[in-house]
ROLUMRO-594899 format. One record per residue (C-alpha): residue number from 1; residue in one letter; x, y, z. Coordinates in nm, 2 decimals, padded with zeros to 4 digits. Example, Ala and Ser with C-alpha at 12.3 -4.5 7.8 and 13.67 -1.06 7.14 Angstrom:
BEGIN
    n  res    east   north      up
    1    a   01.23  -00.45   00.78
    2    s   01.37  -00.11   00.71
END
This chain:
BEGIN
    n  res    east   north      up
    1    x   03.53   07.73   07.45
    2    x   03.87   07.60   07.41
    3    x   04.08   07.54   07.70
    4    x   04.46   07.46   07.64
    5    x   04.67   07.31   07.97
    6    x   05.08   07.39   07.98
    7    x   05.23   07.26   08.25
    8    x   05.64   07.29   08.18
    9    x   05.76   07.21   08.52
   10    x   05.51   07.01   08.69
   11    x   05.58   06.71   08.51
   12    x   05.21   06.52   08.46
   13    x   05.00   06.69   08.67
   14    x   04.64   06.73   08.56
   15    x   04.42   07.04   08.58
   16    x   04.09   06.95   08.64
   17    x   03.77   07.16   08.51
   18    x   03.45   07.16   08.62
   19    x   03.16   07.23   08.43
   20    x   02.78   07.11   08.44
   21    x   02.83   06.86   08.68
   22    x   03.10   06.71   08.50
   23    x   03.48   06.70   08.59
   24    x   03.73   06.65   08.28
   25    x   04.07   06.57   08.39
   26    x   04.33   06.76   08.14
   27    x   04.71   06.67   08.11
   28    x   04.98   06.88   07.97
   29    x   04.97   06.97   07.63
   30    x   04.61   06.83   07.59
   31    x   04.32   07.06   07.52
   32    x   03.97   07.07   07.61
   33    x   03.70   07.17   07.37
   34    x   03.35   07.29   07.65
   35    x   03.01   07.35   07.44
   36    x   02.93   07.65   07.68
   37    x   02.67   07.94   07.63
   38    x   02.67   08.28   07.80
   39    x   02.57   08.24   08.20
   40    x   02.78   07.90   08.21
   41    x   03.01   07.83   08.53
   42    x   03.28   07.75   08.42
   43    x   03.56   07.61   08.72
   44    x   03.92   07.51   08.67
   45    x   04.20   07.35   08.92
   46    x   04.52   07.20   08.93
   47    x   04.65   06.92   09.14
   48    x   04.45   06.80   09.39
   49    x   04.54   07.06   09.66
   50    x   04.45   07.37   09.50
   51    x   04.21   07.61   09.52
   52    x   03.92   07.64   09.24
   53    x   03.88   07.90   09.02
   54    x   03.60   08.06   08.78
   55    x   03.69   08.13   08.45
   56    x   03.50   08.43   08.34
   57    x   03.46   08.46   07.96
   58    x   03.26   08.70   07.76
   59    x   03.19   08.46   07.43
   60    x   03.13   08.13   07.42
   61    x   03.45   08.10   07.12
   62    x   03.67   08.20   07.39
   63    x   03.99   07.99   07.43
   64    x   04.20   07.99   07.72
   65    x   04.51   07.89   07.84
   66    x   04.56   07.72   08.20
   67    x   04.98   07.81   08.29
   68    x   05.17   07.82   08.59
   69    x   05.16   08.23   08.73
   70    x   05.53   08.30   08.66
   71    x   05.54   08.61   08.91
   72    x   05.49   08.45   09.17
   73    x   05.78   08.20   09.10
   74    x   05.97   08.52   09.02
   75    x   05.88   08.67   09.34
   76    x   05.97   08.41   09.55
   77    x   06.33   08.37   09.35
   78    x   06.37   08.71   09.44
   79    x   06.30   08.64   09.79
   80    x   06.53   08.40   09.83
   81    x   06.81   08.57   09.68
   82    x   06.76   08.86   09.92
   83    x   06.72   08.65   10.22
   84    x   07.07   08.47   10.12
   85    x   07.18   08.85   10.07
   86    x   07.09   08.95   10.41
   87    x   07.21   08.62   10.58
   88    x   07.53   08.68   10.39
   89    x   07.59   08.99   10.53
   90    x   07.47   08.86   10.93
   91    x   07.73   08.60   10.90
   92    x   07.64   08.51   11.29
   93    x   07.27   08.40   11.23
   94    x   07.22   08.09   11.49
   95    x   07.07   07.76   11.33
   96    x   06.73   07.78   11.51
   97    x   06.66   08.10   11.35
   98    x   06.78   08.02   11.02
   99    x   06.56   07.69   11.05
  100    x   06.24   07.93   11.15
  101    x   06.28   08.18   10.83
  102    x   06.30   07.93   10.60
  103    x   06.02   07.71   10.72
  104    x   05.80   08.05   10.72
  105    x   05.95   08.15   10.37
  106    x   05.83   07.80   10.24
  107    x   05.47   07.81   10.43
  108    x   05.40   08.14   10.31
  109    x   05.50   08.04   09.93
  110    x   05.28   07.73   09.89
  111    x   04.99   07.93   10.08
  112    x   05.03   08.19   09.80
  113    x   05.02   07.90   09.55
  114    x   04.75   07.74   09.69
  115    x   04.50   08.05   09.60
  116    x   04.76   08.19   09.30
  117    x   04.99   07.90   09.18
  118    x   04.78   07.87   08.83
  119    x   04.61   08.11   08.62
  120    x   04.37   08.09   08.29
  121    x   04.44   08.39   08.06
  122    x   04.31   08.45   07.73
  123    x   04.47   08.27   07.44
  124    x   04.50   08.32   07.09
  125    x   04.58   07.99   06.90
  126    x   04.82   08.18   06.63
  127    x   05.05   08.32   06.98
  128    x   05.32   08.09   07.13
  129    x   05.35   08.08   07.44
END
């Protein structure tokens, strides 16, 4: 099993995966060659405060790309821009409150990447991505 690590915007933080009692630490750009058979547990993370996930693969030749899960960046772009929208259009929003939706607009974003900030999706070595 091939695993491939692209990390464009985190600058050099490593995904770590997990597999027979080993950890390898991959960096950006690096890739990860795993001798697994069918049944294997296979486990990947990234950062240090992250959840860890299973990668489920049907065949052993599998390869696999570790990347950042771009809809949920998207998501929370949009968020933003329709919370400036809507504060735009309540001109008269007091500080406190202001303070309090943005505080809960950034806990609920780093929650949701804690569990969903990185995903391993098939990869084909002739695609760019």
């Amino acid at each position: 099993m091939k695993i491939k690590y692209t990390n464009n915007g985190q600058g050099r933080m490593p995904a770590y995966v997990f597999f027979q009692d080993q950890t390898h630490e991959v960096t950006p750009g690096q890739e990860l060659d795993l001798k697994v058979q069918r049944g294997d547990d296979v486990r990947y993370r990234v950062g240090k405060f992250a959840a860890t996930h299973k990668i489920d693969f049907q065949s052993p030749d599998a390869t696999f790309m570790i990347q950042p899960n771009k809809k949920l960046q998207l998501l929370f772009v949009a968020a933003l821009l329709i919370l400036v929208g809507v504060l735009f259009v309540f001109q008269k929003i007091d500080n406190l409150w202001l303070t309090i939706i943005v505080v809960i607009a950034l806990i609920g974003y780093e929650a949701l990447n804690y569990f969903t900030g990185y995903q391993a999706v098939p990869w084909h070595p002739g695609e760019r991505k």
